[in-house]
N, C-alpha and C positions, 0 to 999 in steps of 0.2 A: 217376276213375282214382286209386286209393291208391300207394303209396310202391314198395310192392311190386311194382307192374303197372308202375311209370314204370321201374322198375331192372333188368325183367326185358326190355320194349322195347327199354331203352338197351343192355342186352347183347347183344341180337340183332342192333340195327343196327350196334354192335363188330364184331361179329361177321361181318358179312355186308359191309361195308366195311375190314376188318383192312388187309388189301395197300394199299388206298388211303392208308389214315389211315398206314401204316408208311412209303409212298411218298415222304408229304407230311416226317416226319419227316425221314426221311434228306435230302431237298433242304434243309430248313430249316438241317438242323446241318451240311453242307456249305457252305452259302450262308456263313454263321457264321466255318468256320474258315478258308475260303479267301476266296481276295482276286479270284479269277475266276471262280468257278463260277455267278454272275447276271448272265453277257453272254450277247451273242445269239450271239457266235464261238465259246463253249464250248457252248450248245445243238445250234447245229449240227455241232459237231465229235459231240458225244452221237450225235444222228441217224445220223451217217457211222459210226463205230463201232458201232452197233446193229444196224443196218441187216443186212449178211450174215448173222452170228448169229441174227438175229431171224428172217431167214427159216427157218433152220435150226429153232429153236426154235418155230416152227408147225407145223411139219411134223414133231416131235416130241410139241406137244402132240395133232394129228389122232391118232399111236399109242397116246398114254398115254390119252386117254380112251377107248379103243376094248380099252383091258387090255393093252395091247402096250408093247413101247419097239424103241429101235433104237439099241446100242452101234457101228455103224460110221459112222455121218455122218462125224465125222472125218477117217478116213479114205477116207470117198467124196468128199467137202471135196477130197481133195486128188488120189486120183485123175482125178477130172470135171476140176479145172480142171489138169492135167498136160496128160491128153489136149485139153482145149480148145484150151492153148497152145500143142502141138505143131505144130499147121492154120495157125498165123501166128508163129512163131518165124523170123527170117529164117538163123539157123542152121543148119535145116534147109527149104530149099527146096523141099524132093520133097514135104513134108507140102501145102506153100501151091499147088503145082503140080496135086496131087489135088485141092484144095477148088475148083482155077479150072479147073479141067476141067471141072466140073458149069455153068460160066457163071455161078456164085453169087458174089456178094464172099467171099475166104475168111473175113472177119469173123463172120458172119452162120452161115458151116459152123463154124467154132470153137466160136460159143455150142450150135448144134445138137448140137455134138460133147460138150459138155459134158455139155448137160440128159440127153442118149442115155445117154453112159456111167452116168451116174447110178440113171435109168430102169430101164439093164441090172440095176444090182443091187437095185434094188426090186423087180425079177421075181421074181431071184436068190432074193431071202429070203422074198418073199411066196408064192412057191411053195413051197418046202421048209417053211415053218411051218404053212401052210393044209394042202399035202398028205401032207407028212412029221411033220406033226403034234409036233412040237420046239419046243420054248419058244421064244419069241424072242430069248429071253438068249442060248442057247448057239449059235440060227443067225447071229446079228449080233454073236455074238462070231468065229465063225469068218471071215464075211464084211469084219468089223475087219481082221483080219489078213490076208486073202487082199487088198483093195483098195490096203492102204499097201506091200504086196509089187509090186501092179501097178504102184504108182504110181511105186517108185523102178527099175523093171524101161524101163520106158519113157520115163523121164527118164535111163535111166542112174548114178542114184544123185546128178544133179549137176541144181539149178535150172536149169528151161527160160526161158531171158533172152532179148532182142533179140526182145520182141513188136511187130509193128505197131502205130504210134500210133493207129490207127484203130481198134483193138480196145482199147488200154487207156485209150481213149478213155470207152468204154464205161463201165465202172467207174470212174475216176479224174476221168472229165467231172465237169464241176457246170454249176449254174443259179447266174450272177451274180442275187445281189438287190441288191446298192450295191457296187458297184468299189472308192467312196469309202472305204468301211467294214468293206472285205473279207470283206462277207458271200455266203454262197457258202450251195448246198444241193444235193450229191452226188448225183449220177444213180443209186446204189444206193440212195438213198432212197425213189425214188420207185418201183425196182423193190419195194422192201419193200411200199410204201401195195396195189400192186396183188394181191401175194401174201395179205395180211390181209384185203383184201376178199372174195378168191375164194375162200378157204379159210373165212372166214364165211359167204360166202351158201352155202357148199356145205353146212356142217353145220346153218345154222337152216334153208333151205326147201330144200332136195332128200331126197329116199328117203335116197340112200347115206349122208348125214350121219344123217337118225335110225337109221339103220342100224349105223352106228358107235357112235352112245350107248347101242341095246340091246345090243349086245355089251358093253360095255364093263360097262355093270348088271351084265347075267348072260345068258351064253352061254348054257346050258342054255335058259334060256327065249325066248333070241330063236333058238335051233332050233329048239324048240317050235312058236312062232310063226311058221314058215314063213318064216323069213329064211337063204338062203344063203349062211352063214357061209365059209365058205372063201373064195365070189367076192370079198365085203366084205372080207378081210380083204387076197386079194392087189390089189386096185382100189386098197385104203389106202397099200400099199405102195409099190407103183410111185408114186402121185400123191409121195409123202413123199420116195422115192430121184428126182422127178423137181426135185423142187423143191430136193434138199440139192445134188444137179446144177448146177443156175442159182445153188445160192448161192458152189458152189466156184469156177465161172467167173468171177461176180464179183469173189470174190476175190482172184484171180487177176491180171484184168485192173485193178484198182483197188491192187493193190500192185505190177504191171510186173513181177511175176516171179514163175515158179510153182514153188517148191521144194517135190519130194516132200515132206517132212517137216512141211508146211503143214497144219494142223488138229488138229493132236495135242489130246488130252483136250477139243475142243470140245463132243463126244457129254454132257460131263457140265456143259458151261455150255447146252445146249440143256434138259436135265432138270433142269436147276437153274431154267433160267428157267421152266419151265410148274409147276413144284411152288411155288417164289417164290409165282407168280402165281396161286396156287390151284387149278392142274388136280389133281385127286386120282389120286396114285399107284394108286389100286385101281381106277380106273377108271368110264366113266362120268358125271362129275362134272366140268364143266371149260368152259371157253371161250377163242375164239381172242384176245380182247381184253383178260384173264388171261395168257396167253402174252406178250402185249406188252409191258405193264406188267411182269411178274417179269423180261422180256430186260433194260429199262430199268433195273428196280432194280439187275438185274447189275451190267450196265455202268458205271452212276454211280457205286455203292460201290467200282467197279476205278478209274474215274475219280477217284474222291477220294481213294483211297489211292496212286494217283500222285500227284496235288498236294499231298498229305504227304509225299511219298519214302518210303512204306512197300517195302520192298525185296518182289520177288518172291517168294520163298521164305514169308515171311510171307502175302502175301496167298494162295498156295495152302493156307494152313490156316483163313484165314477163309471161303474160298471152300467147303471142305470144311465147315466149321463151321456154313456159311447152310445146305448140302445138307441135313446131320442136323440141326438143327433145323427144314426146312421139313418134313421126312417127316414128323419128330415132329408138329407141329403139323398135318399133314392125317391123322395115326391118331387122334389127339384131337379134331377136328373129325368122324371118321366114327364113333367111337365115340362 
């Protein structure tokens, strides 16, 4: 193997490893400048912050490979868990009154109540873009707007407080690993581990997942090919509005108070994280364990630039600044 073969190897495995080797980067030069970011209490604090978003951000990336995106999570983020917490807010009785008439904990109709509403709007948009035949952009832009209208419509415009401890149990619980050493690992974590798996085995071994990656190729051709494009796309949607559902309730329930106004610009930390991670904006191109990673590298780069005191305002122009340079770099990668 001459010089040339060994240089054009080492660019591919660059290449084809980029996100990793960038991952590893940013941990080292964190590690570096702070004085906590190589304990096991700031790992798991990692996991506990990634954890909702990230479900978000899978369920982002199932759209974007498929050719699609979806500007309302955010906003469904916060109507799902509005209505969740309405079922167990002790402020309003009548709501918890309804959920115990069915003989159910209303704990249990809360989370239902969430993933549903959420569900509803994956219908919502999966039908009008499948059959209405409208870009994605402009139905889940409207849907943006019409969810966070819900959401402060039925909160009143004022966070839903005084949840059941039994529900923000839920989200706020953890798994003691050492008392001693106050290590701890969030019960939304372990909703996350479940989401990544189901949402992987659904894209590597079932239909609907290659299903998803021929559309996302090229639609013309996976009509061609006798794939019912419309079903695929509204099955993706609901799965995607059912899962940003569970991750609004979580959130919800893991910060004890569900203020309409919860999930603002999330939509663009969820496409931030699958482009990070290497899912390709054009579609097609992409995996749910990419989604993960680029959630992570979010996170950690937000992470660190708190333990610098980089003020807010700043970090939404670096956050903006990762956005366009990931695009760039996946139109340079597909060209």
């Amino acid at each position: 193997m001459n010089f040339k073969e060994i240089m054009q190897k080492g660019k591919g495995i660059l290449q084809k490893y980029a996100i990793l080797f960038g991952f590893l980067v940013i941990v080292i030069v964190l590690g570096f400048v702070t004085e906590t970011f190589f304990t096991l209490n700031n790992l798991f604090l990692i996991l506990k912050q990634v954890s909702c978003i990230g479900i978000t951000t899978v369920a982002m990336c199932m759209l974007i490979i498929m050719g699609c995106i979806d500007l309302s999570v955010g906003s469904v983020m916060a109507v799902s868990g509005v209505f969740g917490a309405l079922m167990v807010s002790e402020a309003n009785p009548q709501w918890m009154a309804f959920a115990s008439s069915f003989g159910i904990d209303p704990v249990w109709i809360a989370l239902l109540a969430g993933i549903l509403m959420g569900t509803a709007f994956g219908v919502f948009n999966g039908l009008i873009i499948a059959k209405g035949k409208i870009p994605p952009f402009i139905v889940t832009l409207g849907s943006m707007t019409i969810a966070r209208g819900l959401a402060y419509i039925l909160s009143q415009g004022m966070p839903v407080a005084k949840l059941l401890d039994s529900f923000t149990g839920i989200g706020a619980g953890k798994l003691t690993l050492s008392e001693s050493a106050g290590l701890h690992i969030s019960n939304t974590v372990f909703f996350y581990i479940g989401v990544v798996l189901l949402v992987s085995f659904i894209l590597k071994k079932r239909r609907f997942g290659r299903y998803i990656y021929a559309i996302g190729g090229n639609e013309s051709a996976a009509l061609a090919a006798g794939i019912n494009v419309d079903a695929v796309k509204l099955k993706a949607y609901v799965l995607a509005g059912s899962l940003v559902g569970l991750a609004g309730t979580l959130s919800v329930s893991r910060l004890k108070s569900a203020p309409p106004a919860f999930g603002n610009a999330y939509e663009l930390d969820a496409i931030a994280g699958c482009i990070i991670g290497g899912v390709s904006f054009n579609g097609g191109i992409g995996k749910v364990w990419s989604s993960v990673v680029g959630a992570f590298i979010l996170v950690i780069i937000q992470q660190g630039m708190d333990m610098l005191d980089v003020q807010t305002f700043y970090q939404q122009i670096v956050k903006g600044l990762i956005i366009i340079l990931a695009v760039l770099g996946d139109r340079k990668r597909i060209i």
